[in-house]
N, C-alpha and C positions, 0 to 999 in steps of 0.2 A: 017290491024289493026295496030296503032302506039303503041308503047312500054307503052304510057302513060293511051290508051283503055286499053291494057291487063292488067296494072297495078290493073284500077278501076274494072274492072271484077273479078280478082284474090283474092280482099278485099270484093265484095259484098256476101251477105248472099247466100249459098246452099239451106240450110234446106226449102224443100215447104210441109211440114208439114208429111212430112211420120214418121213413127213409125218406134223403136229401129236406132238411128240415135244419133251422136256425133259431134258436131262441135265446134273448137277450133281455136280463135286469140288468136296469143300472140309475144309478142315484148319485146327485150333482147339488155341490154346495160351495156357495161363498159367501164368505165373511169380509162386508164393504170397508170394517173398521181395522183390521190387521192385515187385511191383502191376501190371503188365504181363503184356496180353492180345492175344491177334494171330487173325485172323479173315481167312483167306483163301479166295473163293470166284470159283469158273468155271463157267461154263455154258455149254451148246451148246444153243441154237435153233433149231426147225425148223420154222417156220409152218404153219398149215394152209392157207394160203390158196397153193397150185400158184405163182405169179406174186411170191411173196416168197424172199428166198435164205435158206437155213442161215446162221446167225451165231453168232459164240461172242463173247462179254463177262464181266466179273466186276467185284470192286472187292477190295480190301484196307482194315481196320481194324484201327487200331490203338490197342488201350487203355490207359491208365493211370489208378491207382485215383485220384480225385479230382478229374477231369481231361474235358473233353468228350473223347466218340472223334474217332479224325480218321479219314475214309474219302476213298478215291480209287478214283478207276475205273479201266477200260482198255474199248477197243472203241464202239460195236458193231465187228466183223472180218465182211466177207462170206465165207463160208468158201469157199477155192477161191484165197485170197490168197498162199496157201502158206504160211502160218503152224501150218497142221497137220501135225505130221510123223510123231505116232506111227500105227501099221496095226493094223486092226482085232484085237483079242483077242492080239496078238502081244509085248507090250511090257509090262514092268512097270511103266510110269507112263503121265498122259492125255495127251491131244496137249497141245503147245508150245502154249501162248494168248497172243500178244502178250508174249511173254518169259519167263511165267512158268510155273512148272514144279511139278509136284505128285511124289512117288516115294517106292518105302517106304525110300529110303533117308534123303530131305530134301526142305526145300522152297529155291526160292531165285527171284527177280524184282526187278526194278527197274521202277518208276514213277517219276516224276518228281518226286516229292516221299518218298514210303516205297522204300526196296530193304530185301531181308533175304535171306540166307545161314544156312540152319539144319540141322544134320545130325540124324534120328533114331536113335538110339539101337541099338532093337533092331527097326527096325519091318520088314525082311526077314524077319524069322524071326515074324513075328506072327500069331498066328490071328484067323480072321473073325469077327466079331461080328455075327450076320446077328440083328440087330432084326427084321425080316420073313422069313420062314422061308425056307429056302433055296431050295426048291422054286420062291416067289413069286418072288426072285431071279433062279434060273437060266431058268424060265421063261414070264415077264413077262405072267402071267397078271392082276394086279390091274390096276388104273387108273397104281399106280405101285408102288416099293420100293424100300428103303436099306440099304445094309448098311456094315458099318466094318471095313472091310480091317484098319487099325492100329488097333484099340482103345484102345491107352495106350502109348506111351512117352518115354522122356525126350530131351528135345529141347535142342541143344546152340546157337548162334551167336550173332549179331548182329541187328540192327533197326536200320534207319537212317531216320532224322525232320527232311525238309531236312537233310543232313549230319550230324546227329548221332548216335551209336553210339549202344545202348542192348546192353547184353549180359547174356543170360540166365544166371542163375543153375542151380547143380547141381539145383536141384528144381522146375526147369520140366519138363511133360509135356505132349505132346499128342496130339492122334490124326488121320485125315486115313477122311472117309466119301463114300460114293458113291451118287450119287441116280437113276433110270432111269425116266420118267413120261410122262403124256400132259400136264399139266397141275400146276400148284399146287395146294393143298387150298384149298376156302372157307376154312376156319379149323384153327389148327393151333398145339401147342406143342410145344419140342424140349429135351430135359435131355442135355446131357454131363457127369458126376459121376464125376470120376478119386476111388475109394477110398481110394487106396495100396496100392503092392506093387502092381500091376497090376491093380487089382480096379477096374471099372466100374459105372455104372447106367446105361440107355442111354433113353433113353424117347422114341418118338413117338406124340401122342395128334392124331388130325387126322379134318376131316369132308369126305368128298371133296364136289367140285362136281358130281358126275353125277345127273340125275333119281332122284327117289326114293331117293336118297342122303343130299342137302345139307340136307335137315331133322332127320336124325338126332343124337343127342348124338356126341359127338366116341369114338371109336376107337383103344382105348391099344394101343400093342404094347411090352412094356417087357422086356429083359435085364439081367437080375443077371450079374455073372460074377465069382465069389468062387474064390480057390483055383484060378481054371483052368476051373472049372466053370460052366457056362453054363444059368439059371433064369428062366423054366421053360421046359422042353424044349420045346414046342410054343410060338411066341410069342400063334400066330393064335387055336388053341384056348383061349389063356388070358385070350384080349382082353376076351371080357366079363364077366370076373371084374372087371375096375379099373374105375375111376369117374372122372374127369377133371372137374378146373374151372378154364377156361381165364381167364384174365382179365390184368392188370398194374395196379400192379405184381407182384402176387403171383399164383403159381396153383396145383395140385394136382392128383393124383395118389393114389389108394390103392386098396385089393383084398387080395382072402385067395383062398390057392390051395390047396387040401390044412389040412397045418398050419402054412402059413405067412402072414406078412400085413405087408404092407408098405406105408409110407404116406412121400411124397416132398414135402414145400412150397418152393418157389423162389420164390423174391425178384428181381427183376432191377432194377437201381439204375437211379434215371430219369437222374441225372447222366451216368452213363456209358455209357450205353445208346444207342442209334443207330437210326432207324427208315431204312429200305431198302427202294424201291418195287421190284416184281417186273413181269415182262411175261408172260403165258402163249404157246404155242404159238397160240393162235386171239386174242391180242392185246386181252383180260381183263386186268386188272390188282390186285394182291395186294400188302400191307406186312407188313414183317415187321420184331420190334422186338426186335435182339440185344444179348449184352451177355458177354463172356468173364469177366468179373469179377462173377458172378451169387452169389448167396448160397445155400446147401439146406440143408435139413434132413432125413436121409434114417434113419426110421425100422423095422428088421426084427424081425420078432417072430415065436415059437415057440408053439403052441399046447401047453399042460400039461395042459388038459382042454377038457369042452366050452363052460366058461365063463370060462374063465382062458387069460391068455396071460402072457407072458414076455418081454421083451427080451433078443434074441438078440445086434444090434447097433446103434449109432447110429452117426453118419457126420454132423458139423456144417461144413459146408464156409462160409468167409467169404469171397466174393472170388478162389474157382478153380471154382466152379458155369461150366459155359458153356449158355446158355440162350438159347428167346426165343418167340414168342406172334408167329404170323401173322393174319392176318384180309383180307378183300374192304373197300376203302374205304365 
Protein backbone atom coordinates (compact mmCIF):
# COMPACT_ATOMS: atom_id res chain seq x y z
CA UNK A 1 0.00 0.00 0.00
CA UNK A 2 1.36 3.57 -1.12
CA UNK A 3 1.57 6.46 1.29
CA UNK A 4 -1.19 8.05 -0.65
CA UNK A 5 -3.79 4.55 -0.10
CA UNK A 6 -3.00 4.98 3.64
CA UNK A 7 -3.51 8.56 3.61
CA UNK A 8 -7.27 8.06 2.16
CA UNK A 9 -7.90 5.13 4.56
CA UNK A 10 -6.65 7.18 7.61
CA UNK A 11 -9.35 10.10 6.59
CA UNK A 12 -12.20 7.66 5.67
CA UNK A 13 -15.16 7.18 8.16
CA UNK A 14 -14.65 4.35 11.20
CA UNK A 15 -17.96 4.62 12.74
CA UNK A 16 -20.32 1.34 11.10
CA UNK A 17 -22.99 2.27 13.37
CA UNK A 18 -22.02 0.72 16.69
CA UNK A 19 -23.19 2.37 19.96
CA UNK A 20 -21.23 4.52 22.65
CA UNK A 21 -18.68 5.48 20.07
CA UNK A 22 -16.76 8.98 19.38
CA UNK A 23 -15.30 10.05 16.33
CA UNK A 24 -13.31 13.11 15.54
CA UNK A 25 -11.61 15.28 12.31
CA UNK A 26 -10.12 18.07 12.97
CA UNK A 27 -7.29 20.31 11.32
CA UNK A 28 -5.08 23.09 12.95
CA UNK A 29 -3.21 25.88 11.31
CA UNK A 30 -1.04 28.88 12.02
CA UNK A 31 0.31 31.52 10.28
CA UNK A 32 3.80 32.51 12.17
CA UNK A 33 3.78 35.96 10.02
CA UNK A 34 0.04 37.48 10.82
CA UNK A 35 -0.69 35.82 14.20
CA UNK A 36 -3.49 33.78 12.78
CA UNK A 37 -4.73 30.46 14.00
CA UNK A 38 -7.57 28.31 12.73
CA UNK A 39 -9.01 25.34 14.65
CA UNK A 40 -11.48 23.25 12.83
CA UNK A 41 -13.21 20.40 14.56
CA UNK A 42 -16.19 17.52 13.67
CA UNK A 43 -17.53 14.92 15.43
CA UNK A 44 -19.81 12.10 15.14
CA UNK A 45 -21.80 10.88 18.16
CA UNK A 46 -23.16 7.91 18.92
CA UNK A 47 -25.02 7.52 22.31
CA UNK A 48 -25.11 4.67 24.33
CA UNK A 49 -28.27 5.05 25.34
CA UNK A 50 -30.38 2.57 22.25
CA UNK A 51 -33.26 5.54 22.19
CA UNK A 52 -30.80 8.55 21.34
CA UNK A 53 -29.81 9.27 17.46
CA UNK A 54 -26.22 9.33 16.01
CA UNK A 55 -25.44 13.19 15.57
CA UNK A 56 -22.54 14.85 14.11
CA UNK A 57 -21.65 18.66 15.43
CA UNK A 58 -18.32 20.70 15.55
CA UNK A 59 -17.28 24.41 15.90
CA UNK A 60 -14.68 26.51 14.14
CA UNK A 61 -11.87 29.02 15.86
CA UNK A 62 -10.53 31.35 15.06
CA UNK A 63 -7.28 33.07 16.38
CA UNK A 64 -5.41 36.04 16.31
CA UNK A 65 -2.33 36.74 18.41
CA UNK A 66 -3.64 39.43 20.93
CA UNK A 67 -6.95 39.10 20.44
CA UNK A 68 -9.90 36.74 22.32
CA UNK A 69 -10.59 33.51 19.97
CA UNK A 70 -13.87 33.79 18.25
CA UNK A 71 -15.62 30.21 18.13
CA UNK A 72 -18.90 29.16 16.31
CA UNK A 73 -20.55 26.12 16.21
CA UNK A 74 -22.65 24.17 13.80
CA UNK A 75 -25.34 21.14 14.55
CA UNK A 76 -26.15 19.13 16.70
CA UNK A 77 -27.44 17.18 12.96
CA UNK A 78 -29.41 13.98 13.68
CA UNK A 79 -27.68 11.84 11.31
CA UNK A 80 -29.88 10.30 8.65
CA UNK A 81 -30.55 14.25 7.60
CA UNK A 82 -28.70 13.60 4.63
CA UNK A 83 -25.94 15.68 5.31
CA UNK A 84 -23.59 12.61 5.35
CA UNK A 85 -22.56 11.71 2.05
CA UNK A 86 -19.20 10.17 2.14
CA UNK A 87 -19.42 5.79 2.35
CA UNK A 88 -17.65 3.94 4.53
CA UNK A 89 -13.70 3.48 3.96
CA UNK A 90 -14.39 4.60 0.40
CA UNK A 91 -13.45 8.33 0.19
CA UNK A 92 -10.57 10.41 0.72
CA UNK A 93 -12.27 12.87 2.94
CA UNK A 94 -14.98 12.56 6.23
CA UNK A 95 -18.52 12.98 5.67
CA UNK A 96 -20.02 16.48 4.57
CA UNK A 97 -21.03 17.93 8.22
CA UNK A 98 -23.27 20.77 7.92
CA UNK A 99 -21.14 22.24 5.02
CA UNK A 100 -17.99 21.70 6.02
CA UNK A 101 -15.46 19.64 4.57
CA UNK A 102 -12.10 18.19 5.71
CA UNK A 103 -9.60 16.54 2.69
CA UNK A 104 -6.02 16.03 2.09
CA UNK A 105 -6.46 18.18 -0.35
CA UNK A 106 -8.13 21.40 1.60
CA UNK A 107 -10.27 22.44 3.96
CA UNK A 108 -13.41 24.82 3.15
CA UNK A 109 -17.10 25.87 5.18
CA UNK A 110 -19.20 28.48 5.77
CA UNK A 111 -20.88 29.43 9.07
CA UNK A 112 -22.57 32.30 9.57
CA UNK A 113 -20.10 34.44 10.75
CA UNK A 114 -16.44 32.41 9.92
CA UNK A 115 -16.20 30.76 6.14
CA UNK A 116 -12.69 29.64 4.86
CA UNK A 117 -11.37 28.35 1.56
CA UNK A 118 -7.93 26.63 2.09
CA UNK A 119 -5.85 24.43 -0.29
CA UNK A 120 -3.15 22.03 1.22
CA UNK A 121 -0.25 21.97 -0.26
CA UNK A 122 1.14 18.63 -0.29
CA UNK A 123 -1.15 16.71 1.97
CA UNK A 124 -2.13 13.90 -0.83
CA UNK A 125 1.00 12.73 -0.96
CA UNK A 126 1.45 12.79 2.95
CA UNK A 127 2.57 10.13 5.17
CA UNK A 128 0.70 8.87 8.38
CA UNK A 129 1.91 9.96 11.47
CA UNK A 130 0.33 7.31 13.70
CA UNK A 131 1.02 8.79 17.44
CA UNK A 132 -0.74 5.36 18.58
CA UNK A 133 0.70 2.42 16.75
CA UNK A 134 -0.77 1.33 13.76
CA UNK A 135 -1.92 -1.80 14.93
CA UNK A 136 -4.15 0.27 17.72
CA UNK A 137 -5.40 2.12 14.69
CA UNK A 138 -6.22 -0.35 12.24
CA UNK A 139 -7.47 -2.44 14.97
CA UNK A 140 -9.41 -0.44 17.46
CA UNK A 141 -8.29 -2.47 20.23
CA UNK A 142 -7.68 0.40 22.89
CA UNK A 143 -10.52 2.40 24.63
CA UNK A 144 -9.58 4.90 21.64
CA UNK A 145 -6.63 6.18 19.03
CA UNK A 146 -5.35 9.12 16.81
CA UNK A 147 -3.51 9.29 14.17
CA UNK A 148 -2.44 12.30 11.62
CA UNK A 149 -3.07 11.52 8.17
CA UNK A 150 -1.40 15.10 7.01
CA UNK A 151 1.25 15.66 9.51
CA UNK A 152 2.45 19.09 8.22
CA UNK A 153 1.94 21.00 5.25
CA UNK A 154 1.56 24.27 3.83
CA UNK A 155 -1.65 25.52 3.71
CA UNK A 156 -2.69 28.28 1.24
CA UNK A 157 -6.35 30.69 1.17
CA UNK A 158 -8.61 32.73 2.92
CA UNK A 159 -10.49 33.19 6.36
CA UNK A 160 -13.38 35.16 6.52
CA UNK A 161 -14.51 37.12 9.93
CA UNK A 162 -18.30 38.61 9.44
CA UNK A 163 -16.92 39.62 5.80
CA UNK A 164 -13.69 40.13 6.26
CA UNK A 165 -10.81 38.41 4.38
CA UNK A 166 -7.99 37.55 6.38
CA UNK A 167 -5.29 35.75 3.85
CA UNK A 168 -2.63 33.50 4.81
CA UNK A 169 0.67 33.96 4.22
CA UNK A 170 3.54 31.70 2.44
CA UNK A 171 4.62 30.15 5.81
CA UNK A 172 1.33 29.08 7.09
CA UNK A 173 1.24 25.06 7.72
CA UNK A 174 -0.98 22.82 9.04
CA UNK A 175 -2.06 19.44 9.53
CA UNK A 176 -5.62 17.65 9.72
CA UNK A 177 -5.81 14.32 12.48
CA UNK A 178 -8.31 11.60 13.15
CA UNK A 179 -9.76 10.56 16.31
CA UNK A 180 -11.75 6.91 16.74
CA UNK A 181 -12.92 6.23 20.54
CA UNK A 182 -15.35 5.08 22.94
CA UNK A 183 -15.31 8.22 25.00
CA UNK A 184 -13.07 11.47 25.99
CA UNK A 185 -10.13 10.93 28.44
CA UNK A 186 -10.61 12.03 32.13
CA UNK A 187 -7.78 14.15 31.64
CA UNK A 188 -5.69 14.91 28.71
CA UNK A 189 -2.94 17.24 26.87
CA UNK A 190 -2.25 17.67 23.06
CA UNK A 191 1.06 19.24 21.45
CA UNK A 192 1.15 19.94 17.60
CA UNK A 193 4.83 21.43 16.95
CA UNK A 194 5.38 22.10 13.14
CA UNK A 195 9.65 22.00 13.18
CA UNK A 196 10.11 23.10 9.83
CA UNK A 197 10.89 21.50 6.62
CA UNK A 198 8.20 19.05 7.63
CA UNK A 199 9.64 17.83 10.78
CA UNK A 200 6.83 17.39 13.55
CA UNK A 201 6.33 16.60 17.39
CA UNK A 202 3.13 15.06 17.88
CA UNK A 203 2.26 14.35 21.67
CA UNK A 204 -0.67 12.83 23.28
CA UNK A 205 -0.45 12.34 27.02
CA UNK A 206 -3.99 11.35 28.57
CA UNK A 207 -5.70 9.29 31.58
CA UNK A 208 -8.49 7.30 30.25
CA UNK A 209 -11.93 7.23 32.14
CA UNK A 210 -12.29 3.34 32.52
CA UNK A 211 -11.95 1.54 36.05
CA UNK A 212 -8.81 0.92 37.35
CA UNK A 213 -7.53 3.12 34.74
CA UNK A 214 -8.53 6.94 35.73
CA UNK A 215 -6.42 6.99 38.75
CA UNK A 216 -3.27 6.41 36.90
CA UNK A 217 -0.70 9.40 36.11
CA UNK A 218 -1.38 10.35 32.58
CA UNK A 219 0.06 8.20 29.43
CA UNK A 220 2.34 9.85 26.80
CA UNK A 221 2.44 8.62 23.35
CA UNK A 222 4.70 10.99 21.65
CA UNK A 223 6.25 11.07 17.63
CA UNK A 224 9.26 12.76 16.63
CA UNK A 225 9.46 12.83 12.91
CA UNK A 226 12.92 14.39 11.70
CA UNK A 227 14.13 13.78 8.20
CA UNK A 228 11.14 11.58 7.27
CA UNK A 229 11.96 9.43 10.01
CA UNK A 230 9.55 8.59 12.58
CA UNK A 231 10.80 8.33 16.81
CA UNK A 232 10.41 6.04 18.46
CA UNK A 233 9.41 3.15 16.46
CA UNK A 234 7.19 1.58 18.82
CA UNK A 235 5.00 4.69 20.31
CA UNK A 236 3.13 2.30 22.94
CA UNK A 237 6.46 0.61 24.20
CA UNK A 238 8.04 3.92 24.69
CA UNK A 239 5.13 5.41 26.71
CA UNK A 240 6.48 4.75 30.01
CA UNK A 241 9.72 6.08 29.29
CA UNK A 242 7.96 10.01 29.49
CA UNK A 243 6.65 11.62 32.29
CA UNK A 244 3.87 14.16 31.84
CA UNK A 245 2.69 17.28 33.80
CA UNK A 246 -0.53 18.23 32.84
CA UNK A 247 -1.55 21.72 34.06
CA UNK A 248 -2.30 25.61 32.35
CA UNK A 249 -1.04 27.50 31.80
CA UNK A 250 1.93 25.63 31.21
CA UNK A 251 2.53 21.85 31.10
CA UNK A 252 5.25 19.04 30.26
CA UNK A 253 6.48 16.45 28.77
CA UNK A 254 10.00 14.65 29.01
CA UNK A 255 11.70 10.97 28.82
CA UNK A 256 14.94 9.30 27.68
CA UNK A 257 14.86 6.51 25.23
CA UNK A 258 17.95 4.65 24.29
CA UNK A 259 20.54 7.58 23.95
CA UNK A 260 18.23 9.96 23.45
CA UNK A 261 16.15 12.46 25.70
CA UNK A 262 13.79 14.85 25.10
CA UNK A 263 12.00 17.25 27.00
CA UNK A 264 8.90 19.44 25.49
CA UNK A 265 7.37 22.81 27.85
CA UNK A 266 4.11 24.47 26.32
CA UNK A 267 2.68 27.62 27.24
CA UNK A 268 -0.76 28.13 26.10
CA UNK A 269 -1.80 31.97 26.27
CA UNK A 270 -4.80 32.51 28.47
CA UNK A 271 -5.71 35.60 26.31
CA UNK A 272 -6.12 33.64 23.42
CA UNK A 273 -6.98 30.61 24.47
CA UNK A 274 -10.65 29.16 24.34
CA UNK A 275 -12.22 26.60 26.76
CA UNK A 276 -14.84 24.13 24.71
CA UNK A 277 -17.29 21.88 26.57
CA UNK A 278 -17.12 18.22 25.15
CA UNK A 279 -20.41 15.64 25.49
CA UNK A 280 -19.34 11.92 25.63
CA UNK A 281 -21.08 9.03 23.99
CA UNK A 282 -22.86 8.01 27.46
CA UNK A 283 -23.55 11.93 28.09
CA UNK A 284 -20.42 12.66 30.63
CA UNK A 285 -19.05 15.85 30.03
CA UNK A 286 -15.19 17.10 29.55
CA UNK A 287 -13.35 20.83 28.75
CA UNK A 288 -10.85 21.30 27.00
CA UNK A 289 -8.62 24.53 26.71
CA UNK A 290 -7.07 25.07 23.15
CA UNK A 291 -5.08 27.67 21.75
CA UNK A 292 -3.27 27.40 17.92
CA UNK A 293 -0.99 30.20 18.99
CA UNK A 294 0.61 28.18 21.95
CA UNK A 295 4.32 28.73 22.78
CA UNK A 296 7.06 25.39 23.10
CA UNK A 297 10.05 24.75 23.89
CA UNK A 298 11.18 21.63 22.47
CA UNK A 299 14.38 20.26 23.79
CA UNK A 300 16.58 16.92 22.01
CA UNK A 301 19.58 15.57 23.34
CA UNK A 302 22.33 13.02 22.55
CA UNK A 303 23.80 11.06 25.07
CA UNK A 304 27.96 11.21 24.93
CA UNK A 305 28.33 8.95 27.92
CA UNK A 306 26.73 7.56 30.85
CA UNK A 307 26.70 10.92 32.59
CA UNK A 308 26.92 13.40 30.00
CA UNK A 309 24.57 14.62 27.34
CA UNK A 310 24.66 16.94 24.49
CA UNK A 311 22.24 18.90 22.58
CA UNK A 312 21.28 17.60 19.60
CA UNK A 313 18.58 20.16 18.76
CA UNK A 314 16.28 23.03 20.06
CA UNK A 315 13.15 24.10 18.44
CA UNK A 316 11.67 27.61 20.30
CA UNK A 317 8.31 27.95 18.83
CA UNK A 318 6.51 31.52 19.87
CA UNK A 319 2.81 31.59 18.78
CA UNK A 320 2.77 28.42 16.07
CA UNK A 321 2.78 25.69 19.27
CA UNK A 322 -0.90 24.26 18.59
CA UNK A 323 -2.02 22.89 22.04
CA UNK A 324 -4.40 22.29 24.83
CA UNK A 325 -5.08 20.57 28.36
CA UNK A 326 -8.59 18.70 28.67
CA UNK A 327 -9.95 17.76 32.00
CA UNK A 328 -13.63 16.35 33.64
CA UNK A 329 -15.42 19.53 35.18
Amino acid sequence: MNSTDLTYNNLSMRWRHQRGRLEVWYATISDPDTGIGLWIHNELVSPTVASESPYIHGWVVFFRKGMDAVLERFGPIQIGSGLITATDGQQDSIPVMGGMVITSDGLEGKLERLGWNLTLKDGKSAKTLFTFPSWAWSKEILPGAQVVPVASTVVSGTIHLDGKPFELSGATRGNIAHIYSHSNSKRWGWLHAELGGGDVLEVVSATPTRPGLSSLPPFTLLQLRLGGIDWPKDPMAAAPMFRTSLGLPTWSVKGTLGRWRIRAEITIPEKESIAVPYKDPDGSSATCTNCELSDALVLLERRTSFFSWEPYHQWMLQGTAHAEIGARP
